[in-house]
MARFI-486192 format. One line per field, with one value per atom (N, C-alpha, C, O, CB): residue number from 1; atom name; y, x, z. Coordinates in pm, 1 decimal, padded with zeros to 6 digits. Glycine has a CB too. Layout:
residues N
resi = [NUM|...]
name = [CA|...]
yy = [Y|...]
xx = [X|...]
zz = [Z|...]
***
This chain:
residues 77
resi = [1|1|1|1|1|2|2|2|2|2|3|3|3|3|3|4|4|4|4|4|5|5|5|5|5|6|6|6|6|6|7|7|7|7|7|8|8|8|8|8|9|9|9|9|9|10|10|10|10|10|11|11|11|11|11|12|12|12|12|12|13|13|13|13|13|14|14|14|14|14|15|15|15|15|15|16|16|16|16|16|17|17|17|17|17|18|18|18|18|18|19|19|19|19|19|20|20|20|20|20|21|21|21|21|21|22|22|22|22|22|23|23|23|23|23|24|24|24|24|24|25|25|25|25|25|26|26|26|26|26|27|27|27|27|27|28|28|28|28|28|29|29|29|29|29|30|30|30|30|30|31|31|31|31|31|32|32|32|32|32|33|33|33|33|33|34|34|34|34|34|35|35|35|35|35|36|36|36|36|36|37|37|37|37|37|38|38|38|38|38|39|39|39|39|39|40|40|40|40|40|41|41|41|41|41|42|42|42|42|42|43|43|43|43|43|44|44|44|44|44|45|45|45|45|45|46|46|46|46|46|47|47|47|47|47|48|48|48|48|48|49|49|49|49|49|50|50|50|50|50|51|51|51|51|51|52|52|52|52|52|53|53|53|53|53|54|54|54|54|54|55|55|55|55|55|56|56|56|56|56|57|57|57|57|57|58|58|58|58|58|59|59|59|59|59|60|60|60|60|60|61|61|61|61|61|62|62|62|62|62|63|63|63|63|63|64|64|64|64|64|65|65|65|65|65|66|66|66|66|66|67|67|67|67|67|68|68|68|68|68|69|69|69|69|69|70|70|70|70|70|71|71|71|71|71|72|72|72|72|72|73|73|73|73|73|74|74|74|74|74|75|75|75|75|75|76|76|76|76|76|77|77|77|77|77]
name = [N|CA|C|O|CB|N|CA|C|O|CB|N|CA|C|O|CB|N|CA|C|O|CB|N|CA|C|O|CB|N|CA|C|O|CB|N|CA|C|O|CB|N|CA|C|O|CB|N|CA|C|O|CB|N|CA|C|O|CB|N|CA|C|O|CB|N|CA|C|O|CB|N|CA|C|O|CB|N|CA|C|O|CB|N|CA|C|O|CB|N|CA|C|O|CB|N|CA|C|O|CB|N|CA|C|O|CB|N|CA|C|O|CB|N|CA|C|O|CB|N|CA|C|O|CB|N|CA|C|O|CB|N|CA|C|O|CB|N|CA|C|O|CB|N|CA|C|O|CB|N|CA|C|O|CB|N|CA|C|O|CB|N|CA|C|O|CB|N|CA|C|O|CB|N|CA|C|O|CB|N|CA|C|O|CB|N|CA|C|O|CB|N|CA|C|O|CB|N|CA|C|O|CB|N|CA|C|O|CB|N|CA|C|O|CB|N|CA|C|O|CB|N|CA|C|O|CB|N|CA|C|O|CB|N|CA|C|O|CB|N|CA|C|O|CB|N|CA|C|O|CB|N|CA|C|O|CB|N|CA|C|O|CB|N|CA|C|O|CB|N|CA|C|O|CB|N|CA|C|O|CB|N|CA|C|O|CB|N|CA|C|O|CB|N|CA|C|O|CB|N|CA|C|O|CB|N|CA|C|O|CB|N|CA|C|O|CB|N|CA|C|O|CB|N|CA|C|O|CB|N|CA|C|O|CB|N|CA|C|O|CB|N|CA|C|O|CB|N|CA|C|O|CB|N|CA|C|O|CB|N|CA|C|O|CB|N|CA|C|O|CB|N|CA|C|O|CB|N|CA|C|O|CB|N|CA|C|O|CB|N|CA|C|O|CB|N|CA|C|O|CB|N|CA|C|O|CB|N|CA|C|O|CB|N|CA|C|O|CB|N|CA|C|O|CB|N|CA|C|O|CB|N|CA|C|O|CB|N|CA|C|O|CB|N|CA|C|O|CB|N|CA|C|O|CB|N|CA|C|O|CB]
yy = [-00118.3|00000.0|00124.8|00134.0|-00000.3|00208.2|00321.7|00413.0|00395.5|00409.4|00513.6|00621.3|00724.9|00745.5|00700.2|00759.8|00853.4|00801.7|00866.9|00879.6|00673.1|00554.6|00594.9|00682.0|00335.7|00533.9|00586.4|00684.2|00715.3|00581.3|00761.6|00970.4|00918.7|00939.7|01185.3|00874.5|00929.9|00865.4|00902.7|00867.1|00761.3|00670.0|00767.6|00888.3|00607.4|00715.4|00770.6|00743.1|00629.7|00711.7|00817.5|00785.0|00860.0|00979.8|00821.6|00740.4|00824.3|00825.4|00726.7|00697.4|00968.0|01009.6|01063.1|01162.8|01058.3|00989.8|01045.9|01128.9|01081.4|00952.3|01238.6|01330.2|01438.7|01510.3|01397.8|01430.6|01499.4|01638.6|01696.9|01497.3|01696.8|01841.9|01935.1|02015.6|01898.9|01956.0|02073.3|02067.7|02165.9|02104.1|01903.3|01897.2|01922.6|01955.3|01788.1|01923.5|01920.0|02086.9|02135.6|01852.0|02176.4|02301.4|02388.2|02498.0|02357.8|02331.9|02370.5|02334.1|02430.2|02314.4|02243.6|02198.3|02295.6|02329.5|02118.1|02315.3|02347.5|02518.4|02551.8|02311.7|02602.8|02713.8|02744.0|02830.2|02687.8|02616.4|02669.7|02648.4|02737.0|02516.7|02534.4|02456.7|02641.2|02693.5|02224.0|02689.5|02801.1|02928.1|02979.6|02830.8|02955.6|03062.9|03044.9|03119.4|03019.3|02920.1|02911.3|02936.5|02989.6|02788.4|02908.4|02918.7|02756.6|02751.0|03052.2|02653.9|02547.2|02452.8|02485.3|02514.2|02323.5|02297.5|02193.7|02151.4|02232.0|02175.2|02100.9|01978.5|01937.2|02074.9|01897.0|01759.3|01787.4|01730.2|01694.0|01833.8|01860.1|01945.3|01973.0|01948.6|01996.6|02073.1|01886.8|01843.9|02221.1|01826.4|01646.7|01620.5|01612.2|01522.8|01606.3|01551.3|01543.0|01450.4|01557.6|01704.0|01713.4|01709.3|01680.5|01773.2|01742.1|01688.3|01547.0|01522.8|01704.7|01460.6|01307.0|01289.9|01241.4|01261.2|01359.4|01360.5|01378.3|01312.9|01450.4|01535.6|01553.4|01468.6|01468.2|01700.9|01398.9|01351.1|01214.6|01131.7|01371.7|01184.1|01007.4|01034.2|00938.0|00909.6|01187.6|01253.3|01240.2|01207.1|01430.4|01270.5|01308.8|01165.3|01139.8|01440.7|01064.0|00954.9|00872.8|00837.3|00902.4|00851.9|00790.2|00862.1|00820.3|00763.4|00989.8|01056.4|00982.1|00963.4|01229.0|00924.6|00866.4|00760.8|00720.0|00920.8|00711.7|00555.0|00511.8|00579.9|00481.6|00359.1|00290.6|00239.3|00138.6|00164.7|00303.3|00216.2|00197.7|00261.0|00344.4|00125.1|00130.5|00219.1|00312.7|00089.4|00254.4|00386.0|00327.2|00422.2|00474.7|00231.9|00200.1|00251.5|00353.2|-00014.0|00199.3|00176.9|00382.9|00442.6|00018.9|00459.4|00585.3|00621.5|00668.4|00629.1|00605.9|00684.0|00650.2|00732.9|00581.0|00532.3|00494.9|00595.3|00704.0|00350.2|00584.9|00657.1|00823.1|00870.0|00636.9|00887.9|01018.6|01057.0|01115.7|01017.5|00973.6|00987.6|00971.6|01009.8|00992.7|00896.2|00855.9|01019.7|01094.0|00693.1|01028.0|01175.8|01319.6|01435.2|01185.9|01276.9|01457.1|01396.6|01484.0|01532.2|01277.7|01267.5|01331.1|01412.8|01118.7|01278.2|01342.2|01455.1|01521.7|01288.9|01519.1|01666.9|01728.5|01842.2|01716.2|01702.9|01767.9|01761.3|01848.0|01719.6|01655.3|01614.9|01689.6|01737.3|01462.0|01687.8|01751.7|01891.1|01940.5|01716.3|01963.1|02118.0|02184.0|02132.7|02119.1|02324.3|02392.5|02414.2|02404.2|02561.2|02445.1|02499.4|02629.3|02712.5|02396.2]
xx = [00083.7|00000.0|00088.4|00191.7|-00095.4|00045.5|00157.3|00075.7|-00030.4|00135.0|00193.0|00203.5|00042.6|-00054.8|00370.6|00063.5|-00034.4|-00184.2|-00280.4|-00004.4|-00179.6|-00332.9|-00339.2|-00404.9|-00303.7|-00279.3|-00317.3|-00347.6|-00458.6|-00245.7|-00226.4|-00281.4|-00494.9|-00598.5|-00135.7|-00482.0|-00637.5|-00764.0|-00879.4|-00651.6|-00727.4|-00801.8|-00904.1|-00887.9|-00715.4|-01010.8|-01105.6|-01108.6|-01088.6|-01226.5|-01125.5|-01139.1|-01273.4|-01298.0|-01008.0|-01352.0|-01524.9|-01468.3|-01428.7|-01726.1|-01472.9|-01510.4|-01602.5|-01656.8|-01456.5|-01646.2|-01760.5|-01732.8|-01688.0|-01857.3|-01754.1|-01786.7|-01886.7|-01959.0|-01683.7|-01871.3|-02003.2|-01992.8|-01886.9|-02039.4|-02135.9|-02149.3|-02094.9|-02062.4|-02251.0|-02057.9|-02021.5|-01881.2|-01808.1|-02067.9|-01832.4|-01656.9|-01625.3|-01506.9|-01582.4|-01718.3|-01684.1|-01662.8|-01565.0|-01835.6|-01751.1|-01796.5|-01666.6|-01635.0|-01989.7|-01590.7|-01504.6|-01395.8|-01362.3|-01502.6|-01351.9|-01298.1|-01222.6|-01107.3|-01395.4|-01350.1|-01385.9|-01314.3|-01208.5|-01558.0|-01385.6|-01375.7|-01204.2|-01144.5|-01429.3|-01159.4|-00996.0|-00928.8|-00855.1|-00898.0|-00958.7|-00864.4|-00906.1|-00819.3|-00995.1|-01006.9|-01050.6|-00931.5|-00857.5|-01191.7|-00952.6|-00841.0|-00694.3|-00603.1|-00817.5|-00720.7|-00541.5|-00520.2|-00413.2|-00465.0|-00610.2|-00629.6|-00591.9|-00508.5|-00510.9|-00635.2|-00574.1|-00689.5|-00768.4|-00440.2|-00718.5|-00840.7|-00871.8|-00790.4|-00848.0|-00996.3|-01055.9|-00986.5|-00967.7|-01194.5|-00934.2|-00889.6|-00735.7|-00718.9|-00887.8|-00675.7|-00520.5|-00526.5|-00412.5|-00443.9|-00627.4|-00614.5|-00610.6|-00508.5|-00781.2|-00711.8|-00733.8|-00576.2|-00505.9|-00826.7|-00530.4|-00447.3|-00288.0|-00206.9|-00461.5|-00282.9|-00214.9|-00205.5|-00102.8|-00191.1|-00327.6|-00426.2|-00372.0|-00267.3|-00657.6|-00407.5|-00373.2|-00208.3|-00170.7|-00373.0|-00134.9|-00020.2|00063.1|00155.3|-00001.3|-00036.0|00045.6|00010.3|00085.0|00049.7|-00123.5|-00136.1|-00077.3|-00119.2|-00237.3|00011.9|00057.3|00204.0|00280.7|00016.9|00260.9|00379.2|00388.7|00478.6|00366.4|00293.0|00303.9|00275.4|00337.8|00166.6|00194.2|00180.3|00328.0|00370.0|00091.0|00397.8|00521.1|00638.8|00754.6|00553.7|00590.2|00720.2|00719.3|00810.9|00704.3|00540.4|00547.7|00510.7|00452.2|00498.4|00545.5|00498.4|00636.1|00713.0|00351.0|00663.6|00795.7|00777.4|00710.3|00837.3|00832.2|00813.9|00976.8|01070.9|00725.1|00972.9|01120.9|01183.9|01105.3|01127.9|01295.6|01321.1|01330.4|01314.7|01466.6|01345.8|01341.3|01149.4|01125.1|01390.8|01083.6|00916.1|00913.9|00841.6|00807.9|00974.8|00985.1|01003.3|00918.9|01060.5|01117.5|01199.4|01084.6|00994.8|01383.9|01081.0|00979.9|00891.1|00908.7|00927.3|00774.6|00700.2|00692.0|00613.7|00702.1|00806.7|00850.6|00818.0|00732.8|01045.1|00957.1|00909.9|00836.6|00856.2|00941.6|00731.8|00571.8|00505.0|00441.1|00451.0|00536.8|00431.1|00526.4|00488.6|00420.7|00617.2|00679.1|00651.9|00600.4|00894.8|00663.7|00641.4|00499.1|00489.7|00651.1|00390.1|00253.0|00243.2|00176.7|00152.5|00287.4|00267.9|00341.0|00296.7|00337.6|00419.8|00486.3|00416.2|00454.7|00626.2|00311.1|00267.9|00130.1|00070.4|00269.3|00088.4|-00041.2|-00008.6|00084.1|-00132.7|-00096.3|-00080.2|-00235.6|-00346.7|-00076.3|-00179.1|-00318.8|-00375.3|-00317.9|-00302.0|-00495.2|-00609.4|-00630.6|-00711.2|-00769.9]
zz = [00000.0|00000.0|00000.0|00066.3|00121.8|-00069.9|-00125.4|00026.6|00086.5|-00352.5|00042.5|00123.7|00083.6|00156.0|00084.3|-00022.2|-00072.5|-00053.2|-00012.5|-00222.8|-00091.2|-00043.1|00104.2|00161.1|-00055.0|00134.2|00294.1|00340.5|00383.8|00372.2|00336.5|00375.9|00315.6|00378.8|00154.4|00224.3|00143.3|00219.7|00198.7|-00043.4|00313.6|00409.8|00444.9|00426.8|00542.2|00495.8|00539.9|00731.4|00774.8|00445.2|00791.4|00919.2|00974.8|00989.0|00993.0|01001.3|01073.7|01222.5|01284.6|01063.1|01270.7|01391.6|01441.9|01394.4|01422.5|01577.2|01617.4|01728.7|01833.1|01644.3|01715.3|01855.6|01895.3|01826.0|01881.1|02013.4|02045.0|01998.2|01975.0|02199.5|01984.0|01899.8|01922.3|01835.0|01893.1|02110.6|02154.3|02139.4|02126.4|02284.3|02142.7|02111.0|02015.5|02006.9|02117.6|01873.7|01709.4|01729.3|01672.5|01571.6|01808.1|01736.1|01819.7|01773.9|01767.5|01948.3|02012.5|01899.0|01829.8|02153.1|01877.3|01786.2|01652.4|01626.0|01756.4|01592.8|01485.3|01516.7|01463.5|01456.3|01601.3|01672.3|01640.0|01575.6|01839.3|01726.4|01814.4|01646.0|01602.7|01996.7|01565.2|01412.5|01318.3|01248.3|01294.3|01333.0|01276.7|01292.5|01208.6|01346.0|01460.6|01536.7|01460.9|01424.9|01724.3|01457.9|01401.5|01294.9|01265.0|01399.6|01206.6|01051.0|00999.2|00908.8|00974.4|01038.9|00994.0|01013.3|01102.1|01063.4|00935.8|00895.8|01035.7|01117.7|00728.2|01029.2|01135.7|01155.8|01270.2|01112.7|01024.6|01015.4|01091.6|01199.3|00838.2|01062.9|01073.9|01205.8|01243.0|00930.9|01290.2|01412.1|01501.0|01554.7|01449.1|01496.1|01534.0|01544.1|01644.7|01381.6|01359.6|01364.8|01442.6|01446.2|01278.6|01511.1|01592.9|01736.1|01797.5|01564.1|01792.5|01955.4|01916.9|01977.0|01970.5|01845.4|01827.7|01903.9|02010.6|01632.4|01783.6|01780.5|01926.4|01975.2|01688.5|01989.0|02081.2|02234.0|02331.8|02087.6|02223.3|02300.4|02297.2|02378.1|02319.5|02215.3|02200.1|02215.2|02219.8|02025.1|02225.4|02236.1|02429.6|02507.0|02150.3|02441.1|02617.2|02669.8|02772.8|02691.6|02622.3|02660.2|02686.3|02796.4|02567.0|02548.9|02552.2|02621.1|02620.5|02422.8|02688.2|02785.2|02909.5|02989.6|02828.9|02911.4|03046.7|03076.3|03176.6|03124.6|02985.6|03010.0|02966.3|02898.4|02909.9|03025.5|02980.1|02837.5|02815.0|03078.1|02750.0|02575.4|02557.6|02605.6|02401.1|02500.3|02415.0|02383.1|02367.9|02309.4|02359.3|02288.3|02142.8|02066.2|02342.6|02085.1|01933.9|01899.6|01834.7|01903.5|01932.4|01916.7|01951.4|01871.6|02090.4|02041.9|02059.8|01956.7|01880.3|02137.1|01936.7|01750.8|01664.2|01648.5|01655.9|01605.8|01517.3|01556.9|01501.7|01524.2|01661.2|01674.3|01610.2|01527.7|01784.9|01685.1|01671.6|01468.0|01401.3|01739.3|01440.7|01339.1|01223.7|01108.3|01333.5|01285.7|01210.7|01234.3|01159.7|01323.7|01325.0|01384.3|01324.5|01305.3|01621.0|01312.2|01229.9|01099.6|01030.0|01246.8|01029.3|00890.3|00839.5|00747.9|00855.6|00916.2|00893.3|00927.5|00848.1|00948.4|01028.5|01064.7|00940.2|00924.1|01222.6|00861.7|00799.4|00635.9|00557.4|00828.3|00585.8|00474.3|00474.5|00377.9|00462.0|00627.8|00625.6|00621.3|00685.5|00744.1|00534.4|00470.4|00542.0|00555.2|00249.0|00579.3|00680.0|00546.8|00438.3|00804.5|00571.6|00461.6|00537.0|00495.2|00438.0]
***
């Protein structure tokens, strides 16, 4: 499966209205789109997770740079 297939995946999220419209609000303030505001809350919350939890540092690296590769492919709207 090529890189570009993937990025194109579809992911259904469900959240509640007042979280979408908070959401929506703060990805707005920034100027950067609703999907890619997620995509970094994701990011940074799996960033702070692995500071504190015992992982590997190999499965760390990997990690790390799964999460700057996408932060860096995803473009603000």
């Amino acid at each position: 499966m090529s890189l570009e297939y993937k990025r194109k995946q579809s992911f259904p999220l469900r959240l509640s209205l007042s979280l979408r419209q908070q959401a929506n609000d703060l990805a707005h303030a920034e100027g950067i789109s609703l999907n890619h505001f997620i995509s970094l809350a994701v990011a940074e919350k799996i960033s702070r997770m692995e500071q504190t939890s015992p992982v590997n540092e190999q499965t760390r690296l990997k990690h790390t740079s799964i999460l700057r590769s996408h932060i860096q492919l995803e473009s603000p709207v």
